[in-house]
BASE-901526 format. One line per field, with one value per residue (C-alpha): x, y, z. Coordinates in nm, 4 decimals, decimal comma, m for minus. Example, Ala and Ser with C-alpha at 12.3 -4.5 7.8 and 13.67 -1.06 7.14 Angstrom:
<nodes>
px c(1,2300 / 1,3670) .
py c(m0,4500 / m0,1060) .
pz c(0,7800 / 0,7140) .
</nodes>
This chain:
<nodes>
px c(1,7312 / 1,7627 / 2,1499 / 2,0421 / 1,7549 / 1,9002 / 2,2504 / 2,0482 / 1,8531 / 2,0696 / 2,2972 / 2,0476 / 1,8895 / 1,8759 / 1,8355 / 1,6193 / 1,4017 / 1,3517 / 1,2669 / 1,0157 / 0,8796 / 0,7929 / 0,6573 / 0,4049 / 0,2997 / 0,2142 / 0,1020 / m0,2720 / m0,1175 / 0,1451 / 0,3917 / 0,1595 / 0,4356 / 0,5356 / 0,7588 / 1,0691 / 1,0400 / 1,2856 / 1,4596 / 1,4029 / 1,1713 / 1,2194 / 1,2079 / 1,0973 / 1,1325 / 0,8760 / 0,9940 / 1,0268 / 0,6964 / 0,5577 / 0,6921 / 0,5618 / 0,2532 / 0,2203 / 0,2751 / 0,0128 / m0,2274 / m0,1830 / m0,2211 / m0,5478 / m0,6345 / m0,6260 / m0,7890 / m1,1169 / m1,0387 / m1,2645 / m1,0553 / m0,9993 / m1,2163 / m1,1974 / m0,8190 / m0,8695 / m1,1601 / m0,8652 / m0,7366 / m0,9639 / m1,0598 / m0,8704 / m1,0399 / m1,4169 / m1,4927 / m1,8167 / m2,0759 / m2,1370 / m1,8401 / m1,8391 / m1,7219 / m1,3799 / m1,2579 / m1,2605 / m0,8684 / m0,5596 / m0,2045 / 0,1168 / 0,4716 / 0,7384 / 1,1299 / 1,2721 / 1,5808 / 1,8726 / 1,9461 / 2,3301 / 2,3066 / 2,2089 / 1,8259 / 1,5912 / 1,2620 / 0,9850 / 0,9210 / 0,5944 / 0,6785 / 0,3517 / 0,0069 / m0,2797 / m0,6415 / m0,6868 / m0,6162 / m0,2914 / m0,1642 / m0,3803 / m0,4824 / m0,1300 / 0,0565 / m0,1614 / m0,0833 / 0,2930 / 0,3652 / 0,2216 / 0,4630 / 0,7321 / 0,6231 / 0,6195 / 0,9809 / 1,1860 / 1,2184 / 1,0521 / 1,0457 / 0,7493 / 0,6991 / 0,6733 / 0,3739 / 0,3016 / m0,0341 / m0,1030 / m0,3262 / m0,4369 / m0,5067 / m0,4248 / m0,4191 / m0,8374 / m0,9588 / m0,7487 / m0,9345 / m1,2484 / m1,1679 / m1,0844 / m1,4046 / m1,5986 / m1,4364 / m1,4369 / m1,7534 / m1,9521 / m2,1503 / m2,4641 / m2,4833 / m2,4307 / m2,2581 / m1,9166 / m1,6882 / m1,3003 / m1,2696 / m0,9680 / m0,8149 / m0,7359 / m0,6341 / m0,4450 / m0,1981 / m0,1485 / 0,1856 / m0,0320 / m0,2833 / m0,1478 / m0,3410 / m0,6373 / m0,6346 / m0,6000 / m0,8756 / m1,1055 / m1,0084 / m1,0372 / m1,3349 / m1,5433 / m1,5169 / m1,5386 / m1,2629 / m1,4192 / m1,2401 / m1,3473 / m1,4331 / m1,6753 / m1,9189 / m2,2602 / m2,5571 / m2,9189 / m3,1600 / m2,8816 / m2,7984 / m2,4307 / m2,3847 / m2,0996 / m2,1673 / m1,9996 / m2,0996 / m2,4200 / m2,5430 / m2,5942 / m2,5003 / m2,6139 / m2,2501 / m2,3479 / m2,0499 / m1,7013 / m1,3329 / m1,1575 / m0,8409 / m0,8263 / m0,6270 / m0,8052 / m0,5932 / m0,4710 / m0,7921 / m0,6982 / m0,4027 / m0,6236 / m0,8372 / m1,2008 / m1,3654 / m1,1991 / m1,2717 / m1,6107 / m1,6710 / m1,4745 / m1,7900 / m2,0671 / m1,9139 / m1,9681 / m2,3487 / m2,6817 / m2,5890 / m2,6841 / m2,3271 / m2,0800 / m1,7329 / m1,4421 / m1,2719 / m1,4211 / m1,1978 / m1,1887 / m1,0282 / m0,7643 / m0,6735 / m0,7425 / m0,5004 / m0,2047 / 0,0786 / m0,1468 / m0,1997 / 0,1481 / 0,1732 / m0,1502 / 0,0440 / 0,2530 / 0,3871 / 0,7660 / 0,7008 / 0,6166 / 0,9144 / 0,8379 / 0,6495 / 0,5059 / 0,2820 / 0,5555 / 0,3161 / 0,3236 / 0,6783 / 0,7970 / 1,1710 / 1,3750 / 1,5584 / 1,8910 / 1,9648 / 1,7596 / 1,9610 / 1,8178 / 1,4364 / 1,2963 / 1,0274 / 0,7623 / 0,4456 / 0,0899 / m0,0672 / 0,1994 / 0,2467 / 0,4658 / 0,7732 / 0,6979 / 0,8660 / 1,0180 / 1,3455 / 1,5825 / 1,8889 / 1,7464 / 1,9032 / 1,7695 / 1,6532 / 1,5088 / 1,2344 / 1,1771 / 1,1550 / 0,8216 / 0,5134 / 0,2900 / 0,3914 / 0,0260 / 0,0609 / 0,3763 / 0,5101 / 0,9013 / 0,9691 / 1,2588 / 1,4291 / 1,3980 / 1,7491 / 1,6919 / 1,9131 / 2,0817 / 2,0703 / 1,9714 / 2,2139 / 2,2243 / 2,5007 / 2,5211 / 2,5336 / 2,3271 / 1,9492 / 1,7136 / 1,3446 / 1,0126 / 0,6985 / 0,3704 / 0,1143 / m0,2557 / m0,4943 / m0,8655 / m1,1712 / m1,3344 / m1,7035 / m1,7454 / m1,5021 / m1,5184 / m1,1418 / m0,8584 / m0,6799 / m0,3847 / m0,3931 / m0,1168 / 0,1722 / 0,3975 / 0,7374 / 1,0016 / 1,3803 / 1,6248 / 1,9957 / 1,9118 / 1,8717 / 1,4749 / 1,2550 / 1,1077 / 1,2492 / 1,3767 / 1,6067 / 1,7326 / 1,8535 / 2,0333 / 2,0476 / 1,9520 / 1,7727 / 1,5987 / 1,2163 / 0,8887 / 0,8746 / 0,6794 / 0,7662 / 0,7561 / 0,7120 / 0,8012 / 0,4437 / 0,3774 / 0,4589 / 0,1439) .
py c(1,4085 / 1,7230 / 1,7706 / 2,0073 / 1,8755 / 1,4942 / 1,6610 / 1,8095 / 1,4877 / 1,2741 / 1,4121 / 1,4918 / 1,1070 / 0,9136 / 0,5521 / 0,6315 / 0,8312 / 0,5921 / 0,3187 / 0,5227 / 0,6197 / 0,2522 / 0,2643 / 0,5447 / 0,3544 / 0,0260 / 0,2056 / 0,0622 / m0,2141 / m0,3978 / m0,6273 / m0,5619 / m0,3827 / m0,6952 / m0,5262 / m0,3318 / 0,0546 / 0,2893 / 0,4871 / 0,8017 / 0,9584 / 1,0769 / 1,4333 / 1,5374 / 1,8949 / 2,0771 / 1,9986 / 1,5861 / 1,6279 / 1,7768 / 1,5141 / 1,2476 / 1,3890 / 1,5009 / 1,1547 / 1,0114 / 1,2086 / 1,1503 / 0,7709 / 0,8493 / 1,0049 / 0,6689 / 0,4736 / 0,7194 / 0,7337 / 0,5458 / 0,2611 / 0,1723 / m0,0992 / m0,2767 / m0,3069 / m0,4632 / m0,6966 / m0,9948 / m0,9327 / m1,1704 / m1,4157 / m1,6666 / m1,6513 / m1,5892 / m1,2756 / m1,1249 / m0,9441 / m0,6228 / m0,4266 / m0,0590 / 0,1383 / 0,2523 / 0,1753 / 0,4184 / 0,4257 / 0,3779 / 0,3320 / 0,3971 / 0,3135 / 0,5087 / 0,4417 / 0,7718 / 0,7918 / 0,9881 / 1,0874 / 1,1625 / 1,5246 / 1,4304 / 1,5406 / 1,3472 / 1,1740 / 0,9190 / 0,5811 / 0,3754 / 0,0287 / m0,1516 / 0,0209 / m0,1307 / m0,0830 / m0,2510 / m0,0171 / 0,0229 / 0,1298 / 0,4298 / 0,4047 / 0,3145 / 0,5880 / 0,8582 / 0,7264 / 0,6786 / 1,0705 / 1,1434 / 0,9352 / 1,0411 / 1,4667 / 1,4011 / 1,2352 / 1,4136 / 1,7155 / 1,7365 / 2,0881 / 2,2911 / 2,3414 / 1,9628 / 1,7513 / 1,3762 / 1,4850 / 1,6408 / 1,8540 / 2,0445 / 1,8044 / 1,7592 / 1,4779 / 1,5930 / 1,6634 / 1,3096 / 1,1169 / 1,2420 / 1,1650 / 0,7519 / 0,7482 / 0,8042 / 0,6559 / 0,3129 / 0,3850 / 0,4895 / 0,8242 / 0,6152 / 0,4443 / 0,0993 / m0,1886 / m0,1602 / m0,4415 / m0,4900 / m0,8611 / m1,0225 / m1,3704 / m1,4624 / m1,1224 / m1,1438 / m1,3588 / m1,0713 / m0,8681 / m0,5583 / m0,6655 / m0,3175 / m0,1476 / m0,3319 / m0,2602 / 0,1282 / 0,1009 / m0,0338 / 0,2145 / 0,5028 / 0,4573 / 0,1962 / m0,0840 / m0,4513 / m0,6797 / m0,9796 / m1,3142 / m1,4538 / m1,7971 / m1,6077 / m1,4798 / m1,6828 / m1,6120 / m1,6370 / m1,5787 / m1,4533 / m1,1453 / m1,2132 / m1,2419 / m1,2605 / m1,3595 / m1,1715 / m1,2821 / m1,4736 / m1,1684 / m1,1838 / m0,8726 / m0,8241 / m0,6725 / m0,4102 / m0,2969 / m0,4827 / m0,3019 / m0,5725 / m0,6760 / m0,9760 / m1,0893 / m1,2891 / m1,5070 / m1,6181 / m1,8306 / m2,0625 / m2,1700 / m2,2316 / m2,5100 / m2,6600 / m2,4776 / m2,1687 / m2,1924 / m2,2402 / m1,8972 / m1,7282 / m1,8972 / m1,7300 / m1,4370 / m1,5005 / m1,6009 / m1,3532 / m1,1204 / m0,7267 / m0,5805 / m0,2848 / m0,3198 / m0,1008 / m0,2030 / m0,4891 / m0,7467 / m0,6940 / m0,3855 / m0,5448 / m0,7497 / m0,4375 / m0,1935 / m0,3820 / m0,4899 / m0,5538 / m0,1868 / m0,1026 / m0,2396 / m0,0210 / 0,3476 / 0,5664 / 0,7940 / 0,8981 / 0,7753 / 0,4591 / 0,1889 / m0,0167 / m0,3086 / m0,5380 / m0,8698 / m1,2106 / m1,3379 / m0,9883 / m1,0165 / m1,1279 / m1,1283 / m1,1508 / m0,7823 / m0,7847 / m0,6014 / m0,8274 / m0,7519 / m0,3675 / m0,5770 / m0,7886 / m1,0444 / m1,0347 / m1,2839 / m1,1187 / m1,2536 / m1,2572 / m1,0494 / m0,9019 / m0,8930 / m1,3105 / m1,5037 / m1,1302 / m1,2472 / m0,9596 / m1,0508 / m1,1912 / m1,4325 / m1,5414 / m1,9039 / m1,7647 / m1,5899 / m1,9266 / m2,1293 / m1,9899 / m2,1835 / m1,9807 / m1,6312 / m1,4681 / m1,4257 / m1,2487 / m0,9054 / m0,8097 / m0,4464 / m0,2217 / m0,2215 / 0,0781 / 0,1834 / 0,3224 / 0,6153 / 0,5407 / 0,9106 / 0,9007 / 0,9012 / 0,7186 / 0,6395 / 0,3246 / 0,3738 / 0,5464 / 0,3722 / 0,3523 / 0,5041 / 0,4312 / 0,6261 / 0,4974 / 0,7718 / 0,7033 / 0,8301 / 0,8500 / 0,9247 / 1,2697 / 1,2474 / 1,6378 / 1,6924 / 1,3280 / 1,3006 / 1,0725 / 1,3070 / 1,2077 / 1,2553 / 1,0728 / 0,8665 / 0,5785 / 0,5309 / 0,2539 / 0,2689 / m0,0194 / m0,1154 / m0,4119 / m0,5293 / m0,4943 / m0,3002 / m0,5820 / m0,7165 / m1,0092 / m0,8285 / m0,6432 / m0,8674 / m0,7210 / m0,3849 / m0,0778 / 0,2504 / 0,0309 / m0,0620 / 0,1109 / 0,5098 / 0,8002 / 1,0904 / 1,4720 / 1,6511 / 2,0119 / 2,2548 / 2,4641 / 2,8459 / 3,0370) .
pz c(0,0651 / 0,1945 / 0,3607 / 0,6203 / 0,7696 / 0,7359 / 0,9209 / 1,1693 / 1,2225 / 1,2273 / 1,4499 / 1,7700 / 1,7174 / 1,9940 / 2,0590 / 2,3520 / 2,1369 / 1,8884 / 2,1447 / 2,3141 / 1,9699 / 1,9741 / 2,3666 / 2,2175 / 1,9479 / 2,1176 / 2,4372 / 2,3980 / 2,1636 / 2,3247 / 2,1682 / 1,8212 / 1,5513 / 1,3704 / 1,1246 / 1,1827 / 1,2245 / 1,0988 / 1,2909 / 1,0707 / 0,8534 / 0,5095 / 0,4409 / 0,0691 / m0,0607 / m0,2313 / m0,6025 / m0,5434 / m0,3792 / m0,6426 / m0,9132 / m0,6845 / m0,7241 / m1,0593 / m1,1689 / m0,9488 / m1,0739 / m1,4020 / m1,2917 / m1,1379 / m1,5002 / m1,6773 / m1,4166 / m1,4078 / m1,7840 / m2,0448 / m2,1374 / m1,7460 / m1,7099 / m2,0765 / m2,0535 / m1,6597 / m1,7190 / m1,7381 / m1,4240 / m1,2246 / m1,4508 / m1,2666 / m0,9342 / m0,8179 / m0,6653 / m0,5480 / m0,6394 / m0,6257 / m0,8058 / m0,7760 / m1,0619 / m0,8771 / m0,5434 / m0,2838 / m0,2597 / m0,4299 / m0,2763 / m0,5485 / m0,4592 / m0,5802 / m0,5164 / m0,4775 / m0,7994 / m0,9345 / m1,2532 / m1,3923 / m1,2342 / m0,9076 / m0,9679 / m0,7316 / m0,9516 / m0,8704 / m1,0942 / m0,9967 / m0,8832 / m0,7883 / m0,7153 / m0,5178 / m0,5478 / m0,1602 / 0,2090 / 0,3258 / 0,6770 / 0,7132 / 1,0385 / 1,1644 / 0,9522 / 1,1692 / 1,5194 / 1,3390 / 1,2680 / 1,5999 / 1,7694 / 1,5213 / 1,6388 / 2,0103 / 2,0211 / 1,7308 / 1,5949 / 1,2870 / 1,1035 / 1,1304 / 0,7607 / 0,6777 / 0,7276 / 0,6289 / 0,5007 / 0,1126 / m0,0420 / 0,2652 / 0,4481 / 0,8619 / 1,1178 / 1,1893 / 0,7638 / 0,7045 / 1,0003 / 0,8972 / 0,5359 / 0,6407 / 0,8628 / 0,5610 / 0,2999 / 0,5128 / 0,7041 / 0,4136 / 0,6305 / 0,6131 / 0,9663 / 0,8382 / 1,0406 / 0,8604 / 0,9786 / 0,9197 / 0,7628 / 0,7376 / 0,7116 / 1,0622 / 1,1701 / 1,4950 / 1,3113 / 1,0585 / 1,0150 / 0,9786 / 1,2566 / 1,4721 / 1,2005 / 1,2465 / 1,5766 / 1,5336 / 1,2836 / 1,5853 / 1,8111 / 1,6429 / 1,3959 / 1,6429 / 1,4222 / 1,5141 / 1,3547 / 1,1997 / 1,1169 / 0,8286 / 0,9514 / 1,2017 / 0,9100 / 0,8530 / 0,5785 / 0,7030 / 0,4696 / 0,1655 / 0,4562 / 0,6061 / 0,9433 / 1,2624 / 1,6556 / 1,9502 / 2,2779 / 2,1677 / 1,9876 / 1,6022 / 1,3906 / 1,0087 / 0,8091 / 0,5642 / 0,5239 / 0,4699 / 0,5041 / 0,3515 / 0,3818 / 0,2775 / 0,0298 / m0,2247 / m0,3422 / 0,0313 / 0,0181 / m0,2147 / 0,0509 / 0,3434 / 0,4455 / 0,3091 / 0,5679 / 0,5498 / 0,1747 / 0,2681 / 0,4202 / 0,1384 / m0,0800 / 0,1020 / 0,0081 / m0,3566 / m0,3084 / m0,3488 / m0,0300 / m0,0042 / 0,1224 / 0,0065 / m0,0143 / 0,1172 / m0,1459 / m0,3608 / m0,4457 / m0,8433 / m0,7466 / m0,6002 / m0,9104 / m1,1525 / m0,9788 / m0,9286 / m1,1732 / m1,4424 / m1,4472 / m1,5113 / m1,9122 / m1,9843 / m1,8230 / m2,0293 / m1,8145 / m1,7776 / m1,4000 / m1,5276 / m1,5821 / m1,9131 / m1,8673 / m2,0546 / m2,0521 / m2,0882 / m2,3132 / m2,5540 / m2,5707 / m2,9258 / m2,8997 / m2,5358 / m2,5213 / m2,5809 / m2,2633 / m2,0164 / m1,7378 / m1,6782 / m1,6696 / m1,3833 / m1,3940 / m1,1641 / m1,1168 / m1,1570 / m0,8894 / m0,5986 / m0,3537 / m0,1202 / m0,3577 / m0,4066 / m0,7240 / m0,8156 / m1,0467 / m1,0335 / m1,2375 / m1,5063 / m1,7564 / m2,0974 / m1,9461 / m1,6685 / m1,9165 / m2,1219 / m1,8363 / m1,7639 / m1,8839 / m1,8008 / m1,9779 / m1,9761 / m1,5309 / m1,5868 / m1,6670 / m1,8100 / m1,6071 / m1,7089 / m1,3774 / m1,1439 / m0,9630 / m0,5878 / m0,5104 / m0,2181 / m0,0957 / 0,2584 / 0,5153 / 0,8178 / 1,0916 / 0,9922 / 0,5796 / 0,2965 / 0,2441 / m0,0543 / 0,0016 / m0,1078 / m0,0679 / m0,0817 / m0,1545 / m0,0330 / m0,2557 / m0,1290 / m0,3444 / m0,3184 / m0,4059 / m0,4280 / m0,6803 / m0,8355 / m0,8065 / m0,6039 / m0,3707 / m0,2488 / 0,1558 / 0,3210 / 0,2684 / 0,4014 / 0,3919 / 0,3387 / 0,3793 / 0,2497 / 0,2376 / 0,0509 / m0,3036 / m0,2790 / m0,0130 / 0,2315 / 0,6165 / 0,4098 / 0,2120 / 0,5302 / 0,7651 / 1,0625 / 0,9384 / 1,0935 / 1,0042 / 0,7628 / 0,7798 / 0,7811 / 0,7720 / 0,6749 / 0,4615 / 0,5823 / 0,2659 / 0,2751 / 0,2827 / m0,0384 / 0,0804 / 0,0255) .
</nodes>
């Protein structure tokens, strides 16, 4: 996005560096990324950056706002959760596709936001790796709001460690077999945290339990990743462990899993912000627009860019039967404004907002990337391409 810095880039890459890149990353990980790497970063000037986060904030407004919670109580009423809510989560992830308008001016629009982790242990060893083999201009950073690779580790060790000394445990749904399981594994490393499968917990005496080498630790603490609505795919047993979670069991969660369900898309009819595409519940919807084709229809509860219907047609909306679990989005055009050797890519940025409990705020600390030549951002939508995949943004520093 900007010419000089993307000429100058692109024109000193190297293959090798972008393989060893890659050797760096997995160098206490091997054979681990399971998800292509791009072969550049994005590089975001101080205005975009400033629109990014201008609208995120405002975002952040409504969900500490008053109406937050009455308007999101819906949101998982069709599954069982835990106990044990807190009022917000202790991060938010938003992604925006990076857009153009008619005079070639660069804005954000919000496509899905998350209240669940994201790759923020990975995105820290990522810019390191990205620093050591590529030039990457002094005055841009990955990190926000003051923050540096040492204020943002220290942030994540807190916000997923809780700074009380309690047995904090990563959970997950058989997590060697995950895509993001090279996260996981950073996680470990470099906050001392054991990964737990869920079909290893156990409840003695309503306290929740897991057993490493014939020694039983108590969890007081969950980072979860999992995915709630994964369990309803998996086995009786499996399902069985997700149900001691719901029983009478003293634990925090990092982040609960009604946060999950009330920051996502069901968020997005509720925000009015010029960030914001239109969207809508299916089952609000009175009369079919006449211009369907600039919407898309997208499932509530699937993830990953699952049952998304792009180009819409008229019988694709009635076919539906069941419109409350679905939202009608006025669809977002990528720019396709960053050049590569091998053709110009679409970019999304996915901003990673932790909670600041001295100023009672989200802060937005660090940020992951996406670059696409496809239709949608996702591997499947990218096959065989190149500088395509997962990235990170270097957003230009604020001159004092």
């Amino acid at each position: 996005m900007i010419e000089s810095i993307r000429n100058t880039f692109n024109k000193s890459y190297t293959d090798q560096e972008y393989q060893q890149m890659i050797t760096d990353i997995e160098k206490n990980f091997p054979n681990t990324i399971a998800f292509r790497l791009a072969e550049t970063p994005v590089f975001v000037d101080a205005q975009t950056k400033k629109k990014l986060l201008d609208a995120g904030n405002e975002i952040c407004k409504f969900i500490t706002g008053p109406t937050y919670k009455a308007d999101t109580e819906n949101s998982f009423k069709h599954v069982s959760t835990p106990a044990g809510e807190s009022d917000l989560p202790e991060c938010i992830v938003m992604d925006f596709a990076i857009c153009e308008d008619a005079s070639n001016g660069v804005f954000p629009k919000l496509i899905e936001l998350q209240g669940f982790p994201s790759l923020f242990a990975f995105e820290y060893l990522h810019h390191k790796a990205f620093v050591k083999n590529f030039e990457i201009p002094s005055d841009y950073s990955p990190y926000l709001n003051g923050f540096n690779e040492s204020s943002y580790l220290s942030h994540l060790t807190n916000l997923i460690k809780g700074g009380q000394n309690k047995h904090t445990v990563l959970l997950e749904l058989f997590p060697h077999d995950q895509k993001t399981k090279i996260d996981f594994y950073i996680t470990q490393q470099l906050l001392d945290i054991p990964i737990v499968c869920l079909s290893e917990i156990f409840v003695t005496d309503n306290k929740l339990f897991y057993k490493r080498d014939g020694v039983s630790y108590k969890i007081e603490r969950i980072y979860n990743r999992i995915v709630w609505d994964e369990l309803d795919k998996q086995t009786q047993e499996i399902q069985a462990k997700g149900k001691l979670l719901l029983g009478d069991i003293n634990v925090e969660w990092v982040t609960h899993p009604n946060h999950f369900y009330r920051i996502s898309k069901y968020l997005l009819p509720f925000l009015k912000n010029d960030a914001v595409p239109k969207t809508q519940f299916l089952s609000e919807i009175k009369d079919i627009p006449l211009d369907v084709t600039n919407y898309v229809l997208k499932p509530l509860f699937s993830y990953a860019g699952q049952g998304v219907i792009i180009d819409i047609q008229p019988q694709d909306i009635n076919a539906i039967k069941d419109p409350e679990n679905w939202i009608l989005q006025e669809k977002v055009n990528y720019a396709s404004i960053i050049e590569t050797p091998t053709g110009p890519a679409k970019a999304e940025i996915r901003l990673f907002y932790f909670w600041d409990h001295v100023s009672k705020t989200y802060i937005a600390t660090c940020n992951l990337a996406r670059l696409s030549k496809g239709k949608m951002i996702g591997v499947g939508y990218n096959a065989n391409a190149t500088w395509v995949g997962g990235s990170i943004a270097y957003f230009e520093i604020d001159k004092v």
